[in-house]
C-alpha positions as CSV (number, residue, x, y, z in Angstrom):
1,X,-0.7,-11.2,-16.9
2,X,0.9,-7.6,-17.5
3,X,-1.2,-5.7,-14.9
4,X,-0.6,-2.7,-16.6
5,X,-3.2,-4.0,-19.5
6,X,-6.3,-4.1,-16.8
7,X,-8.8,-1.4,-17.4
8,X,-7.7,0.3,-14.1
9,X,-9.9,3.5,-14.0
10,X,-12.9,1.3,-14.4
11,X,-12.6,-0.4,-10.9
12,X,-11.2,3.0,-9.5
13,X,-14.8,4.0,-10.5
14,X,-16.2,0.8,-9.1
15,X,-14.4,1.1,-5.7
16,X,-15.0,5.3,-5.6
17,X,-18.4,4.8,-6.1
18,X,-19.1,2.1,-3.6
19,X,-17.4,4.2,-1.1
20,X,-20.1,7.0,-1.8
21,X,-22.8,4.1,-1.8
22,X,-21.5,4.1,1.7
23,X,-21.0,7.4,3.0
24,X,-17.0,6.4,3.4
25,X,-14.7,9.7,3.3
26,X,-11.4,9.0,0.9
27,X,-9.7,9.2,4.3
28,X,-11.2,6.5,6.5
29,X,-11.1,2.7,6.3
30,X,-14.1,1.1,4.4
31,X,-16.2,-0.7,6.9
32,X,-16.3,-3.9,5.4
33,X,-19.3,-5.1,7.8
34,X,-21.8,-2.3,6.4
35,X,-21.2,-3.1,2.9
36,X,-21.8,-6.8,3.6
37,X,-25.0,-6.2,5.2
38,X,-26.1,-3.2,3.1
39,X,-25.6,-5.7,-0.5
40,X,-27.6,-8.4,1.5
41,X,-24.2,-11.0,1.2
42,X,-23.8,-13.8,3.5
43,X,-20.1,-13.1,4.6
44,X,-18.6,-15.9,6.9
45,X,-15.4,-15.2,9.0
46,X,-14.1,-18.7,9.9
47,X,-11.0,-20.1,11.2
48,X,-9.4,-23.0,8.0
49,X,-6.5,-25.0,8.7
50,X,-6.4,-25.5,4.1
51,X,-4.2,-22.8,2.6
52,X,-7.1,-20.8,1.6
53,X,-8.0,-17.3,1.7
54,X,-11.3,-17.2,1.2
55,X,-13.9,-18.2,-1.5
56,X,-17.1,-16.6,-3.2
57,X,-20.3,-18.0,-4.4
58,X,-23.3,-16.4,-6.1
59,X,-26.9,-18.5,-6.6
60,X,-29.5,-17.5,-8.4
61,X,-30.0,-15.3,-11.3
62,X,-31.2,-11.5,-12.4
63,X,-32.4,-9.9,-9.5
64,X,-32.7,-12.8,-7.5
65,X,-29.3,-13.8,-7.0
66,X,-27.7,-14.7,-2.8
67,X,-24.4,-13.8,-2.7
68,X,-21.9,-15.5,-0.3
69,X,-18.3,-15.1,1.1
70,X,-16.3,-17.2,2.8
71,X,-12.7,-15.3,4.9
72,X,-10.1,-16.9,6.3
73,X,-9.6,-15.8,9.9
74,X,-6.6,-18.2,10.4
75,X,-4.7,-15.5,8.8
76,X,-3.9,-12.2,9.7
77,X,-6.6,-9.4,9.9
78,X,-5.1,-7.1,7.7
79,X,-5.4,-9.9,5.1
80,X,-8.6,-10.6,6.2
81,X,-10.1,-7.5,4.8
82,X,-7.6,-7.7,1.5
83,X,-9.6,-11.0,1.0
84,X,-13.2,-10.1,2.0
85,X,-12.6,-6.9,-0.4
86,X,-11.5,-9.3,-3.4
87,X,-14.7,-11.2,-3.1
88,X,-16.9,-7.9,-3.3
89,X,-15.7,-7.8,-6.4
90,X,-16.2,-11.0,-8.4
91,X,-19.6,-10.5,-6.3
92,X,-20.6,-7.6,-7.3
93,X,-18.9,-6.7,-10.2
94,X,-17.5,-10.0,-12.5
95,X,-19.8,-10.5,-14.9
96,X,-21.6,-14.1,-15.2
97,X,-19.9,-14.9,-12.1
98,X,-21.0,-18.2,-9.8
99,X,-17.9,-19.2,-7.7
100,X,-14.3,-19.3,-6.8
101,X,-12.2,-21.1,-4.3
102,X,-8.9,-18.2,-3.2
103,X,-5.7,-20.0,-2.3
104,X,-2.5,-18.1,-0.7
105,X,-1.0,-16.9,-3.6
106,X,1.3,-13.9,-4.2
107,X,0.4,-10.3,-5.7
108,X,0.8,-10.9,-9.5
109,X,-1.6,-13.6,-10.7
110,X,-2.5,-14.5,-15.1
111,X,-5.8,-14.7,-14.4
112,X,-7.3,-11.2,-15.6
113,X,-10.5,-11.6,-12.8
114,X,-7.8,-12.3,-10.3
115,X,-5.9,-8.9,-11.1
116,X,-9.1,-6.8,-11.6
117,X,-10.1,-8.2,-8.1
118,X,-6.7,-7.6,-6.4
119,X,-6.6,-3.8,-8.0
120,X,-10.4,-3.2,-6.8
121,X,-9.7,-4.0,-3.6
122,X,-6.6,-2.3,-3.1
123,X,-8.7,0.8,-4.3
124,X,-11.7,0.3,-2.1
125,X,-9.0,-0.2,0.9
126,X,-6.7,2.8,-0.1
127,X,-8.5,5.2,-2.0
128,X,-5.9,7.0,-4.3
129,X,-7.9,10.6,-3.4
130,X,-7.3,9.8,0.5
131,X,-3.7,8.9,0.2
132,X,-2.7,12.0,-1.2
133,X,-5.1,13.5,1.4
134,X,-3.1,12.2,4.2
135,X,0.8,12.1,2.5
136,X,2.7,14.9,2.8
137,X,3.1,16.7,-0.7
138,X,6.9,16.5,-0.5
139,X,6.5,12.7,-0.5
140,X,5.0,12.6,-3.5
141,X,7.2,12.4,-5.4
142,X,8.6,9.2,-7.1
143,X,10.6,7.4,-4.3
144,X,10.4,10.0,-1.9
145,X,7.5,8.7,0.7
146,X,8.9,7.6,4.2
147,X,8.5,4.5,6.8
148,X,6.9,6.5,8.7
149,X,4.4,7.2,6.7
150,X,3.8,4.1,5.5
151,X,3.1,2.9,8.5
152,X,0.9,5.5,9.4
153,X,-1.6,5.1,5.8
154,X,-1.5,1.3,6.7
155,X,-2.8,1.5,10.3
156,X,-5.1,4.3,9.1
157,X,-6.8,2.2,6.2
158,X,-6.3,-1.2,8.2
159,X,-4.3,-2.8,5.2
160,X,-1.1,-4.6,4.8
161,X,2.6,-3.0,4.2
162,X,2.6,-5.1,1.0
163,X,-0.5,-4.3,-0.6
164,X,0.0,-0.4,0.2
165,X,3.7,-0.7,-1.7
166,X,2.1,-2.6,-4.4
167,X,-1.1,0.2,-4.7
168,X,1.6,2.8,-4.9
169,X,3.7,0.8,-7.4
170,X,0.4,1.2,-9.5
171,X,-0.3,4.8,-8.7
172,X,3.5,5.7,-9.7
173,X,4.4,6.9,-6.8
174,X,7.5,4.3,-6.3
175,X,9.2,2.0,-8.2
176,X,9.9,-1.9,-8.4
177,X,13.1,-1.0,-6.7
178,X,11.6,1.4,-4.1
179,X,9.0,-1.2,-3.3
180,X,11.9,-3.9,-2.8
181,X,13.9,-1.3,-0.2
182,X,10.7,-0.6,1.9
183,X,10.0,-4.4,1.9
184,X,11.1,-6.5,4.5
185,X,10.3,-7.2,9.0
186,X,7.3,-5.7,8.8
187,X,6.8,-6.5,12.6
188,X,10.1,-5.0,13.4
189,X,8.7,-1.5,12.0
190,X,5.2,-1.6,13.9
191,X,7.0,-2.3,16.9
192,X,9.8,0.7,16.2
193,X,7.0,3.2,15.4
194,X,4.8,2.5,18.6
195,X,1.8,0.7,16.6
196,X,-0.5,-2.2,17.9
197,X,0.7,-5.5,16.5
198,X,-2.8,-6.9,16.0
199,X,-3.3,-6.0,12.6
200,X,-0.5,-8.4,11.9
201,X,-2.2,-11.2,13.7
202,X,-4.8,-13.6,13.2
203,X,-8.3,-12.9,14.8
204,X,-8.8,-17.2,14.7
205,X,-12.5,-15.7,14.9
206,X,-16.3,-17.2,13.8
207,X,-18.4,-14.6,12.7
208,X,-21.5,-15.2,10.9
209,X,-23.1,-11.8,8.8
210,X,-26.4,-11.7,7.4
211,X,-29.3,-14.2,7.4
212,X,-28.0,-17.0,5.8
213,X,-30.6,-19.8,7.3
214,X,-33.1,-17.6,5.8
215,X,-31.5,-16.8,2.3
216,X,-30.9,-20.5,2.3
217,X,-34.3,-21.5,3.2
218,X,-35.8,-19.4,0.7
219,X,-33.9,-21.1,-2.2
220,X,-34.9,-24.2,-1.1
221,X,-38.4,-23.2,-1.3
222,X,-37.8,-21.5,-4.2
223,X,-36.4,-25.0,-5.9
224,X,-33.2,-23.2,-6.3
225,X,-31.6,-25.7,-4.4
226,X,-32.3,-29.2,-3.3
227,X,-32.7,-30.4,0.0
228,X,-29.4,-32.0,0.0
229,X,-27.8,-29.2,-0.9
230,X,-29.9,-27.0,1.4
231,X,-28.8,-29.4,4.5
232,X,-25.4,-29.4,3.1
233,X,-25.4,-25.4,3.6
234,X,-26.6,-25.6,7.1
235,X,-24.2,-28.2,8.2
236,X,-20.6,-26.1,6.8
237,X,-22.2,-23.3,8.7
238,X,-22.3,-25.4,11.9
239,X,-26.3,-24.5,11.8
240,X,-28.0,-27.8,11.7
């Protein structure tokens, strides 16, 4: 998949406007847990041992659809919200979408969904507006941004080092070769610059968000869902 063939300003759009839906300036972090409630999705933030990242699931149909997400806190929490940003979009935004397992993978994917998720969530996590906010103008230029500076928009938008070299491979601000310099010990920086390791960490967290027993309940009654399927829900969420 050539990534340079995705409609790009058409999920700039989508991850601009969301962050307007939710009153988040182009130079703060999205809060993740207000979107989730405010779109009514079931988001669950569980520790898997499978080489997973997450997964996405939506039931119903027209305006009566439950959307669910599933986040792997086994990995690190800058990932975390990579992942959980991914899903908003084949949730909110893929058309005729029902569900999708996420396994580790690397950046570039051939699935176009894939890429038109990875590029909306790098623009809902680093908004290109606030990243020229926050960058001093002498930076950028092609090439010319600093560690330092990098490590300062990643700790500011609570993102990786690699997915804020890869958004600015896409912006044009650096290049394939720039990208490969500034790669690396990523730990080794955040502990030169002075910045908490956490974000590099797991959070090995449960966290359950929005009223899934209820959502569930009501497509059960509904007919949506069968009783089986309906205990089945219950019991992955350690509810029944």
């Amino acid at each position: 998949m050539n990534w340079k063939a995705v409609n790009d300003q058409e999920l700039e759009n989508f991850a601009m406007l969301l962050r307007q839906e939710m009153q988040a300036p182009a130079t703060e972090p999205i809060i993740l847990e207000k979107v989730i409630r405010e779109k009514n999705i079931i988001a669950y933030f569980q520790p898997i041992n499978e080489r997973l990242s997450g997964m996405a699931i939506a039931v119903g149909q027209d305006n009566n659809i439950c959307r669910f997400m599933l986040v792997n806190t086994n990995h690190q929490f800058c990932k975390q919200r990579f992942t959980a940003c991914h899903e908003l979009y084949h949730l909110l935004y893929q058309k005729n979408f029902t569900s999708i397992v996420e396994k580790e993978r690397i950046v570039e994917t051939d699935d176009l969904e894939e890429t038109r998720a990875n590029h909306f969530a790098s623009a809902l996590l680093m908004p290109e507006m606030g990243l020229r906010m926050l960058t001093p103008i002498e930076q950028q230029r092609k090439d010319a941004i600093t560690m330092g500076t990098l490590m300062m928009l990643q700790y500011r938008y609570l993102c990786s080092h690699g997915a804020l070299l890869y958004r600015l491979l896409r912006l044009g601000w650096i290049s394939k070769g720039y990208l490969d310099k500034m790669s690396g010990d990523v730990k080794m920086h955040v502990r030169g610059y002075g910045y908490n390791p956490e974000l590099y960490e797991p959070t090995k967290k449960t966290r359950l968000l929005g009223d899934y027993n209820l959502i569930a309940r009501e497509l059960l009654d509904k007919g949506i869902i069968t009783k089986g399927r309906y205990e089945q829900y219950l019991s992955a969420m350690k509810l029944s």
